[in-house]
N, C-alpha and C positions, 0 to 999 in steps of 0.2 A: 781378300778383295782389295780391287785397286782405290784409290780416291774419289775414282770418275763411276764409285762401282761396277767396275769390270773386273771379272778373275782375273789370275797373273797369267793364266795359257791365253783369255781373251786379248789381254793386252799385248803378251806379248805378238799375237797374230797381228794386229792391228800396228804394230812398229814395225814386221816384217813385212807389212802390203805397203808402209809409206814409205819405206825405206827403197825396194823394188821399185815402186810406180803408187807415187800418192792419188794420182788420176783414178787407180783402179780400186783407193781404200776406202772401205763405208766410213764418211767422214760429213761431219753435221757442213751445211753449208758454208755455214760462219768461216769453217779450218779449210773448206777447198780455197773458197775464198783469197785467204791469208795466203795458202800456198799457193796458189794463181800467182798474186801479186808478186812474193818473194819470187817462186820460178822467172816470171818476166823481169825483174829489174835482174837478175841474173844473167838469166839467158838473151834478153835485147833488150839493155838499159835506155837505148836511142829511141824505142818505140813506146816509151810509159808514154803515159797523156795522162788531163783529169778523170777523163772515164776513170780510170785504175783504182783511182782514193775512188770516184764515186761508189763503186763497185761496193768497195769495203764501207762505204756508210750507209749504204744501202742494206746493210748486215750489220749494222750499229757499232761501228767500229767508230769510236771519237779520236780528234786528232793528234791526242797522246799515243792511243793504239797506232792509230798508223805510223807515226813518226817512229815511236820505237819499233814497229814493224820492221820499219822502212832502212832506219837507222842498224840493225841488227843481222838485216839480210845484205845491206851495202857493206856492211862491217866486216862479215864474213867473208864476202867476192872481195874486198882487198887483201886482207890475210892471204888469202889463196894466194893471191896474183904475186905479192910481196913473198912465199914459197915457192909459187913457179919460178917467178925471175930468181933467185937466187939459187934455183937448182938443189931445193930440198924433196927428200925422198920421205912417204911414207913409211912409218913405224907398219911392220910385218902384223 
């Protein structure tokens, strides 16, 4: 059994549906939630508003969660970009 008590074949189903499309994993609202937010500052940084935190505190997310949310997802979309521009290739 996993931590979250789920067997290892549950879980691992559950890493290969959010991996695929998080949209389509059984995921408690709180983690749609999360990934909403992260997808958007990802995918259109320009269009966050307050709604966005409202959202996540409306899911009791306090302003440590979301910062390091927030901090963690924007963390990553620069890595990336800092490997685009410099024309690095995925490990096989």
């Amino acid at each position: 059994m996993t931590e979250a008590g789920r067997s290892e074949a549950d879980a691992a189903s559950l890493v290969a549906a959010i991996t695929s499309d998080y949209r389509a994993a059984a995921l408690e609202p709180a983690d749609r939630a999360m990934l909403d937010y992260a997808a958007k500052l990802t995918r259109t940084p320009g269009e966050m508003t307050v709604g966005d935190v409202e959202r996540l505190r409306a899911h009791a997310f306090d302003d440590r969660a979301i910062h390091d949310l927030c901090a963690v997802a924007a963390y990553f979309a620069f890595v990336n970009r800092i490997a685009d521009g410099l024309g690095v290739e995925l490990e096989a």
